[in-house]
VOLUM-147672 format. One record per residue: x, y, z of N, C-alpha, C in turn. Coordinates in steps of 0.05 Angstrom, whole numbers, padded with zeros to 5 digits. Layout:
% residues N
X Y Z X Y Z X Y Z
...
% end
This chain:
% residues 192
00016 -00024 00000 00000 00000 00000 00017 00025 00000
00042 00030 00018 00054 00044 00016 00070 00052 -00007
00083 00025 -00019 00092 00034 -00046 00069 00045 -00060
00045 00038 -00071 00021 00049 -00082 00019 00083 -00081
00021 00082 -00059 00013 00117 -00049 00040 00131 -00067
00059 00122 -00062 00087 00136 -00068 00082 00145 -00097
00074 00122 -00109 00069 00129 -00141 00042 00143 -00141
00026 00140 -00133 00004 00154 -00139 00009 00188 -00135
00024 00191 -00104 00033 00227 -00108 00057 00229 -00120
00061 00212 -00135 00089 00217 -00155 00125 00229 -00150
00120 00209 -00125 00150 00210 -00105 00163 00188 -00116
00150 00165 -00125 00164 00143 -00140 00153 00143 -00173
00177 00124 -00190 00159 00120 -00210 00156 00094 -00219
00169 00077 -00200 00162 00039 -00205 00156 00032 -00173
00154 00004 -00181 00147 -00010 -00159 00156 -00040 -00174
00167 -00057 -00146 00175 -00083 -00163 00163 -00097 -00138
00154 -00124 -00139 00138 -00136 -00128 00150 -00169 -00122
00152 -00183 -00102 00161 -00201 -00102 00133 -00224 -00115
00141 -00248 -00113 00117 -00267 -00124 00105 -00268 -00096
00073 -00278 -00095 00059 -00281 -00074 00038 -00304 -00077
00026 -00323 -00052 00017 -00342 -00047 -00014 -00335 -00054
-00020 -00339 -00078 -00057 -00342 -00084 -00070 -00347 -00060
-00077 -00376 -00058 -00079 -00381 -00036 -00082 -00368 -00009
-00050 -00353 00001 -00050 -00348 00024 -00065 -00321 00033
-00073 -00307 00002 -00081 -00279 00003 -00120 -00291 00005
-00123 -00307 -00011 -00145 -00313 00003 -00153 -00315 00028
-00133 -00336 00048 -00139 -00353 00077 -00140 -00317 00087
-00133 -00306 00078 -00119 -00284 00095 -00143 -00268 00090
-00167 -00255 00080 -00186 -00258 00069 -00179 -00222 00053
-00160 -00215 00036 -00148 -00194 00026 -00171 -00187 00002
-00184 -00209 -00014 -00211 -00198 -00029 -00196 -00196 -00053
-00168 -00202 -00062 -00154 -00200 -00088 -00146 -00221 -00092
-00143 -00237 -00121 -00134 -00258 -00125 -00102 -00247 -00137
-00086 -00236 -00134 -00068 -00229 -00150 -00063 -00202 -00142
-00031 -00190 -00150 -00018 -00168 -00149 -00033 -00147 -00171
-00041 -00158 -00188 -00052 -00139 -00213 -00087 -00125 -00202
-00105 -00146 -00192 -00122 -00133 -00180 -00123 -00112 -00156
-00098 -00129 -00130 -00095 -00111 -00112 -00086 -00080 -00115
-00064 -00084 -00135 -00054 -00055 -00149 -00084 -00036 -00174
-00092 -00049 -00179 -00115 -00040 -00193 -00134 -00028 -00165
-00143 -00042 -00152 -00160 -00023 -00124 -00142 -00003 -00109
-00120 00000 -00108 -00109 00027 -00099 -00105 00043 -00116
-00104 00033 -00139 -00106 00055 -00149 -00128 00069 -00168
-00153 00063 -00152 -00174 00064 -00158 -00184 00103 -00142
-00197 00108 -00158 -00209 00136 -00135 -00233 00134 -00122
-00235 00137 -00104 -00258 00133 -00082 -00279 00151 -00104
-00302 00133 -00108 -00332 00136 -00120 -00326 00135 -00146
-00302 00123 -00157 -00294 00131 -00185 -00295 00091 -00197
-00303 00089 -00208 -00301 00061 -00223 -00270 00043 -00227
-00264 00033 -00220 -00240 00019 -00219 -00215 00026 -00243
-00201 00029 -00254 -00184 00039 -00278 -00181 00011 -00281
-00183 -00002 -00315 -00180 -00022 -00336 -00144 -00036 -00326
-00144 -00052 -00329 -00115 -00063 -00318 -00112 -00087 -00324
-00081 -00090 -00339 -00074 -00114 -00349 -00050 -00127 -00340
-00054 -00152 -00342 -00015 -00164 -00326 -00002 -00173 -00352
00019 -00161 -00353 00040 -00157 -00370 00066 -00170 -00360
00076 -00200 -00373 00100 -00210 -00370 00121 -00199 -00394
00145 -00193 -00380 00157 -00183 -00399 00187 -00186 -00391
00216 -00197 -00410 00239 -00191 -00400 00245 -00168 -00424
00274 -00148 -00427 00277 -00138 -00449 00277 -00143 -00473
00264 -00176 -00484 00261 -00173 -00511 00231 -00180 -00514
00219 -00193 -00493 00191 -00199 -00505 00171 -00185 -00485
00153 -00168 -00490 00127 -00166 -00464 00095 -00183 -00475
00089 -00203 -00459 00063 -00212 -00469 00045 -00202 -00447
00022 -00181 -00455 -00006 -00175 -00437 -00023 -00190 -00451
-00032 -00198 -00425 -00062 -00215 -00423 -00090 -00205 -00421
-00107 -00212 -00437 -00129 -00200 -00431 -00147 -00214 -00400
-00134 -00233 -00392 -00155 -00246 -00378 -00133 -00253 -00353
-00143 -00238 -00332 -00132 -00236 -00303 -00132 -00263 -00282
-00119 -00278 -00269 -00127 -00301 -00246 -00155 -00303 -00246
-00166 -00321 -00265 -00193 -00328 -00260 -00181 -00359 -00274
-00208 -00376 -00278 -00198 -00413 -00276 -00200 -00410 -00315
-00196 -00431 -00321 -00196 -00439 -00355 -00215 -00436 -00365
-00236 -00441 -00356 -00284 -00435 -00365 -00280 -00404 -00364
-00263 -00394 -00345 -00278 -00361 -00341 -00265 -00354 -00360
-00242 -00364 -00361 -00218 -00341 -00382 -00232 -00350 -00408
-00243 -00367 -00414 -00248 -00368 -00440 -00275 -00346 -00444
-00293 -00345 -00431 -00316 -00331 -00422 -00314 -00304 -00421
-00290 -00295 -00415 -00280 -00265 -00407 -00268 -00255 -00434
-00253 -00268 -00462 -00256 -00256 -00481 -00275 -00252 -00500
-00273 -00219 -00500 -00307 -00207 -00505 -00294 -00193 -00525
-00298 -00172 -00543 -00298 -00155 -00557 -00286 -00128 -00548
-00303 -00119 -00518 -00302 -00109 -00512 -00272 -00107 -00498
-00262 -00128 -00480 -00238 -00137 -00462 -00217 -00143 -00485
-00223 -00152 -00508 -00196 -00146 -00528 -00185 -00127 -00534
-00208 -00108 -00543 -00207 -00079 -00556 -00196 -00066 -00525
-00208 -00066 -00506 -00186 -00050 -00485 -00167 -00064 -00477
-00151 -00087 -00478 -00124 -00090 -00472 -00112 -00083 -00505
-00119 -00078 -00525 -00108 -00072 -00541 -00094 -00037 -00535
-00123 -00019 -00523 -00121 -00001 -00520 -00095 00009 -00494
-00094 -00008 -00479 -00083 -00005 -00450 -00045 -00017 -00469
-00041 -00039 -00490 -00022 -00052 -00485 -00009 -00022 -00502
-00031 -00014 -00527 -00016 00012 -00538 -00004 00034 -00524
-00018 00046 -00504 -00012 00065 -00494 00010 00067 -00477
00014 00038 -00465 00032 00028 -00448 00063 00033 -00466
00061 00020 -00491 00085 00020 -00521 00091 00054 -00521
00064 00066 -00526 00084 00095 -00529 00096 00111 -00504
00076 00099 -00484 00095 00112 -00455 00127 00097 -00453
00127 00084 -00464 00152 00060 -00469 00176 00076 -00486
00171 00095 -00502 00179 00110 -00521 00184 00105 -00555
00158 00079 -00558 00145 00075 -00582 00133 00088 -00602
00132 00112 -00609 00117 00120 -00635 00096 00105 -00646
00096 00087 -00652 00079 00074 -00668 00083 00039 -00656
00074 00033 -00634 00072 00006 -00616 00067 -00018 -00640
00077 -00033 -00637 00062 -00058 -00662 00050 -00086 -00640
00033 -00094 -00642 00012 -00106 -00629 00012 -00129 -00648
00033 -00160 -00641 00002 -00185 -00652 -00004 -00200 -00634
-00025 -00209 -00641 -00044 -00212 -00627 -00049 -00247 -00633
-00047 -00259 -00609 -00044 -00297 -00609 -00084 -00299 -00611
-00083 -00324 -00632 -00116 -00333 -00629 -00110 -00348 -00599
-00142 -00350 -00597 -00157 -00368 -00569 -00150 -00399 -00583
-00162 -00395 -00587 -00166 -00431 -00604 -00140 -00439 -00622
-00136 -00464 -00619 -00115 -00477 -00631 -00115 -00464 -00663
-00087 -00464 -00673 -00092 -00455 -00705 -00106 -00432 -00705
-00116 -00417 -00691 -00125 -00390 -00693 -00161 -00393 -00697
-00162 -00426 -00696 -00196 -00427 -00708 -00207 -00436 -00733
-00179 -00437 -00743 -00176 -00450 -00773 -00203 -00448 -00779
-00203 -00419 -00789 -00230 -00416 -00801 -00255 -00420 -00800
-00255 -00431 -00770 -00274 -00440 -00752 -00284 -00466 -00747
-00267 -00478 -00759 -00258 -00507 -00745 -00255 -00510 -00716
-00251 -00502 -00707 -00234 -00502 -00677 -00240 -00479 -00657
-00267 -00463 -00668 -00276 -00443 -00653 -00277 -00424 -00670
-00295 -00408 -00663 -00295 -00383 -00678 -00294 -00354 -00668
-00288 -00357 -00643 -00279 -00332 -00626 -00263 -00310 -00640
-00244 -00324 -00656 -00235 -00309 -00674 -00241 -00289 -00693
-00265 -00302 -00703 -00282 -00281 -00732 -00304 -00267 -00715
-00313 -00274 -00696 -00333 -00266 -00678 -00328 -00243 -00657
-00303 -00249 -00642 -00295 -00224 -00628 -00261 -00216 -00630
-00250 -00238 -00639 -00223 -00223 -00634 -00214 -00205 -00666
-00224 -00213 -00693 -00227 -00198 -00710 -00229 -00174 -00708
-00259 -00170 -00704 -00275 -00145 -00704 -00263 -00135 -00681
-00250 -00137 -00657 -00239 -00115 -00639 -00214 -00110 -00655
-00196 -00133 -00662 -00174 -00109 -00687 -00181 -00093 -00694
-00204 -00101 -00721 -00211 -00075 -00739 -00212 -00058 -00722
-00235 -00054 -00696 -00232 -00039 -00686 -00213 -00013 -00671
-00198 -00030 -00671 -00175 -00013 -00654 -00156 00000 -00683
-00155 -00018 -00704 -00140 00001 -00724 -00155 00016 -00732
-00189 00023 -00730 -00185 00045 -00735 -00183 00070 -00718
-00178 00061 -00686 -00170 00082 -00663 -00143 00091 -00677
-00131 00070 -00698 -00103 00079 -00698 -00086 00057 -00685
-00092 00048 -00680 -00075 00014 -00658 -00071 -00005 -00677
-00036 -00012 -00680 -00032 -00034 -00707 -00033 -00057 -00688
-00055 -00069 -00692 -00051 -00100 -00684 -00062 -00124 -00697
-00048 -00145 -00701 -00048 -00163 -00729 -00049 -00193 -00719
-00080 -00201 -00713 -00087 -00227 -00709 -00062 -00248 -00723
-00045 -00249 -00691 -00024 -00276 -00717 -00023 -00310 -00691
-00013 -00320 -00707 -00018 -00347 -00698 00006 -00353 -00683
00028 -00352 -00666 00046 -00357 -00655 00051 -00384 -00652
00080 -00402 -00665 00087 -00413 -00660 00096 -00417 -00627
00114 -00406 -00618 00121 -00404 -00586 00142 -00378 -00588
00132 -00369 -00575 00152 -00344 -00568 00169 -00340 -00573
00189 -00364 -00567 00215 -00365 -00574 00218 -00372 -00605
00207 -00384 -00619 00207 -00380 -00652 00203 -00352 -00662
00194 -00337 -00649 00193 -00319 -00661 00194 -00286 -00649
00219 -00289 -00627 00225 -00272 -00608 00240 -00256 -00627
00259 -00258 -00647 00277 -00236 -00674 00267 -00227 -00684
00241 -00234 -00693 00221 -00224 -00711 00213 -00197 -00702
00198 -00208 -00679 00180 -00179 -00665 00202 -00164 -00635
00225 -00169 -00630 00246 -00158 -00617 00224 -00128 -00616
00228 -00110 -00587 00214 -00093 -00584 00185 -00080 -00589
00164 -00108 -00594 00141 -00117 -00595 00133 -00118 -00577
00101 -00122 -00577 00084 -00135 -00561 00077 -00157 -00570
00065 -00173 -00562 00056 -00204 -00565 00031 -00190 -00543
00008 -00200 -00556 -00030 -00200 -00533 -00042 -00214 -00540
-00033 -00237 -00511 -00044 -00258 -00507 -00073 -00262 -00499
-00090 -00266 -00521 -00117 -00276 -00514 -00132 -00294 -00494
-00113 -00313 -00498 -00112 -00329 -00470 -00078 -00348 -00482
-00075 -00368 -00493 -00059 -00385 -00498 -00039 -00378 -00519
-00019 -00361 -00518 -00005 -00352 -00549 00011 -00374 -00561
00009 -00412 -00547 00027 -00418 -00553 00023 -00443 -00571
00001 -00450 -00571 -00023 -00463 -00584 -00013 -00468 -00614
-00008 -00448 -00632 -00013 -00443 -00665 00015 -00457 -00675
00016 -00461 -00693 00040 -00463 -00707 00047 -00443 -00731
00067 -00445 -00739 00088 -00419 -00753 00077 -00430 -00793
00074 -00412 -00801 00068 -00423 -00829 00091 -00427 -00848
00086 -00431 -00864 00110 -00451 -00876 00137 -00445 -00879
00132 -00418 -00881 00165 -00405 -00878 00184 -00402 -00855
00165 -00410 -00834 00171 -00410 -00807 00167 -00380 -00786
00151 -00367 -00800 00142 -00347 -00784 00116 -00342 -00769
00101 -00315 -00774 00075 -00315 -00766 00049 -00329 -00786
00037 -00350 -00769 00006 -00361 -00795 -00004 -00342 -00789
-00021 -00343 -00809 -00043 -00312 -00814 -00065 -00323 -00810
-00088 -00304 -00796 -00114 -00311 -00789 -00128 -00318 -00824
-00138 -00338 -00834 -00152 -00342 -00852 -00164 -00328 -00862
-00191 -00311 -00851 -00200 -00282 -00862 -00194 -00258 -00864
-00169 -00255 -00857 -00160 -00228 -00861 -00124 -00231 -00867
-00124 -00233 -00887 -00095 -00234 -00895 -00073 -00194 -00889
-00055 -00207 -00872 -00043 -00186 -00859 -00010 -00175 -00872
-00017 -00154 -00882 00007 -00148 -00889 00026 -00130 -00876
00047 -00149 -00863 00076 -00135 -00846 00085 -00106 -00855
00075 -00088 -00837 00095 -00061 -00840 00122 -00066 -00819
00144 -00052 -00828 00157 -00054 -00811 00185 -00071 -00800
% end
């Protein structure tokens, strides 16, 4: 809490956090499942609606944000909406140019194995994670439904990227050249 306050009147400007016991924050009855919610309620304003907040793993070459916070495998699938794409899209951009990005590049892992293979395998894809791209490119937000082989296949590629993980980025495989597969209905062409 105290670190919280520090940044909030702007005496600090990080905070680093050790790992903590799920579990024990429950027994303990704290009302947060995680560091990302607890930090989300302080820094909330009294009568003011909670501020949007995402957990973001990241070392200096890769950061992957998640749209879907410590909840079980049914919810997280449940919790990507249209709505919760398009704002971690919005939250992972803003985060890129406070980063000192110009122009952030965003791809974006399907839910479903293969991306949905065209809806084989789900269609979350054409149904909400599509249409919140379009969406957000036309806020202006480049982000490019791609299929991720595993991170590490393709950590040179997007070096000073984002990777937004829908739920599973690790699911897809790499298309034939060994890079990013492309979502079936919307063929994506690489700036950059």
């Amino acid at each position: 809490e105290h670190a919280a306050s520090l940044i909030l009147e702007g005496r600090a400007a990080a905070m680093v956090t050790a790992p903590i016991h799920k579990e024990a924050l429950a027994v303990a009855g704290l009302g947060h499942p995680g560091h990302t919610e607890m930090l989300q309620a302080l820094a909330s304003m009294p009568g003011q609606p909670a501020p949007p907040v995402r957990m973001m793993l990241a070392n200096p070459e890769l950061r992957v944000v998640l749209v879907t916070i410590h909840v079980s495998l049914r919810r997280a699938i449940e919790a990507v909406t249209f709505d919760e794409v398009l704002e971690s899209l919005r939250i992972t951009h803003r985060a890129g140019r406070a980063w000192g990005s110009a122009a952030p590049r965003i791809a974006v892992a399907g839910l479903n194995p293969h991306a949905g293979e065209g809806g084989l395998f789900g269609d979350e894809e054409q149904r909400i994670i599509a249409p919140a791209i379009a969406a957000a490119r036309r806020e202006g937000i480049d982000g490019d439904l791609k299929c991720l082989a595993t991170l590490e296949d393709n950590r040179s590629r997007m070096t000073g990227s984002f990777k937004h993980a829908c739920f599973n980025p690790l699911q897809c495989e790499p298309d034939c050249e060994g890079g990013w597969g492309e979502f079936e209905m919307q063929r994506i062409v690489e700036t950059g």
